[in-house]
N, C-alpha and C positions, 0 to 999 in steps of 0.2 A: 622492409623499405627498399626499395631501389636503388642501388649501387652508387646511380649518376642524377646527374637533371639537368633541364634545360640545353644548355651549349655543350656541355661535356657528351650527355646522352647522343644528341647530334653527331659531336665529332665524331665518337665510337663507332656511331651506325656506319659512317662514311670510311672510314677505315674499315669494320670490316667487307663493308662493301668491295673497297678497293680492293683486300686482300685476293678476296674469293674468285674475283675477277684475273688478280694479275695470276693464280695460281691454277686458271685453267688456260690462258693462253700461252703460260709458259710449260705446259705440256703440251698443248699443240705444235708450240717451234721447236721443242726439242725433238719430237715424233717427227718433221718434217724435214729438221735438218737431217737426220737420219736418210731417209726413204729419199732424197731430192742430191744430196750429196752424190751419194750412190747410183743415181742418174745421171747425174755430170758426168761420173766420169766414164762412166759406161757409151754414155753416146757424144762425149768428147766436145764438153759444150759450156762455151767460156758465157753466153748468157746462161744455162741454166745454172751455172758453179755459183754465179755473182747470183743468184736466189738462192741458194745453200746457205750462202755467209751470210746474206741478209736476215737467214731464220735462227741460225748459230748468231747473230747479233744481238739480236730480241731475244732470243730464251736467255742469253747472259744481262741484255738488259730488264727484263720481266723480275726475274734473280735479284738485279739489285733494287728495282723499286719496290719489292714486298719488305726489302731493308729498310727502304727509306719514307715506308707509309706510317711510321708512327714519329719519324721525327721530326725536327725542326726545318725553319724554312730554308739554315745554312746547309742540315745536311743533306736536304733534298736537292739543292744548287749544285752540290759537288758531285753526289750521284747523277745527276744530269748533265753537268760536266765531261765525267767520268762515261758517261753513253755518249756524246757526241765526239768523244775519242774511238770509240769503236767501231764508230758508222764510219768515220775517218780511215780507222785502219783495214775494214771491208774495201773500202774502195780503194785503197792502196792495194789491196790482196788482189783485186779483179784485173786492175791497172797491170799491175805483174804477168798476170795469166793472160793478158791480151798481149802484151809484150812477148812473150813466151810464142803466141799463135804466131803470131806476124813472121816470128823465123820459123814457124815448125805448123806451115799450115796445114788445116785436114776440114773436110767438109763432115759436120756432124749430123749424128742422126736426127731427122728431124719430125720424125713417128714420136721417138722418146720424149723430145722435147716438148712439144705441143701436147702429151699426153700430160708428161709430170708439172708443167706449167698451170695445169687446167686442175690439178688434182691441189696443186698448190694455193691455185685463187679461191677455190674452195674451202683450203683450211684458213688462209687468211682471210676472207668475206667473214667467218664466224667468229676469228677474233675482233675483227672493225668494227662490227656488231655488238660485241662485246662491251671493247671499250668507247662505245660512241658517247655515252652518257657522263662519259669522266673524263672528257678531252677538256673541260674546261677550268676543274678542279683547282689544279695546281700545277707548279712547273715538273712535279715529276710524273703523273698525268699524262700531261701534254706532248712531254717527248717524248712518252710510251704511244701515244694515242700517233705522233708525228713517224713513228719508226711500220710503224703498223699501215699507214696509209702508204708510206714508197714499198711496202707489201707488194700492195694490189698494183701498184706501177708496174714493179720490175713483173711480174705473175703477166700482167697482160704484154706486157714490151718482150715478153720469152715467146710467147704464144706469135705473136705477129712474126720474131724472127723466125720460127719454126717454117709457118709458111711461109715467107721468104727464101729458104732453105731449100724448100720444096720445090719452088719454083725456079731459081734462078738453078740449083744445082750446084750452088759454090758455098764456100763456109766464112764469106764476105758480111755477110746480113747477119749473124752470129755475131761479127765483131762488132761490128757499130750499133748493134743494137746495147753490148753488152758495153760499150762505150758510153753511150746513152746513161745506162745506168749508173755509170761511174760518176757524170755528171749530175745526175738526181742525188746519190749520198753523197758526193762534196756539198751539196747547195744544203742538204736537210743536216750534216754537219755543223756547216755552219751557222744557221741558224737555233740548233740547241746550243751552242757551246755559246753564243751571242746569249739569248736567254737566258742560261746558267748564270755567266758571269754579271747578266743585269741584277738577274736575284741576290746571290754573293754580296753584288755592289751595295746592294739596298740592306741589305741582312746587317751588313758591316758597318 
């Protein structure tokens, strides 16, 4: 006889759906922060750093939603929570490193940039892909599915600065792009940590 039936069988499947899903895109961002990190600083580039963090974000939040795929709807709220403090503390971390430029300017490379940008949207496009199916799931889903899509923002917002870079010759286009982005995870912040605590609110 079968284990499960009905609604139980369901859930399962859906769980391990989610699992296998969240447990190849958080090898992709851990492989990425790697390789993109390592490009920051190489070519001295305060938008491509703030795509480093952004992949070190996801693989630490990928990590905790395969925690929170079997449990209840409180502790998927705190887990998501718990992410929308991270994207918070990302763009605190970028906010620094722009601050940092502004007294200690340098025009960065913008070969590296536009190369490792382009390598990045590419590992990101496969996770979006990924998770497109289960953006709607649940709330811990969704902030996975929400961290995933300022992805492909900041990927292409690196790329634009690059040529910027190129053309103007200054490492101006660098900042404000990377400014930009700091704007994109305040707002996608606030918005999970807003949804978490409506969960929480309802759970409780």
């Amino acid at each position: 006889m079968s284990g499960c039936c009905g609604n139980d069988c369901s859930l399962d499947r859906l769980r391990d759906r989610q699992r296998g899903t969240l447990r190849a895109v958080l090898a992709i961002n851990a492989v990425m922060f790697v390789v993109i990190v390592a490009a920051a600083l190489h070519a001295r580039s305060s938008a491509l750093l703030s795509d480093s963090l952004d992949n070190l974000g996801d693989a630490l939040t990928y990590g905790l939603s395969l925690y929170a795929v079997s449990r209840g709807t409180a502790a998927k709220a705190k887990v998501a929570l718990f992410k929308g403090g991270l994207i918070l503390a990302a763009a605190l971390a970028v906010a620094a490193q722009i601050a940092y430029r502004l007294t200690s300017p340098v025009v960065p490379a913008f070969d590296e940039m536009g190369a490792f940008s382009l390598i990045g949207l590419a590992a990101n496009s496969a996770c979006l892909f990924l998770l497109w199916r289960h953006r709607h799931e649940d709330v811990n889903m969704s902030s996975v599915w929400e961290c995933s899509r300022n992805d492909i923002a900041s990927n292409l917002s690196v790329f634009v600065a690059a040529g910027a870079v190129w053309l103007t010759g200054s490492g101006w286009p660098d900042i404000l792009v990377a400014s930009g982005l700091v704007v994109l995870l305040l707002r996608s912040a606030v918005r999970v940590i807003s949804s978490a605590r409506a969960e929480l609110a309802t759970a409780s």
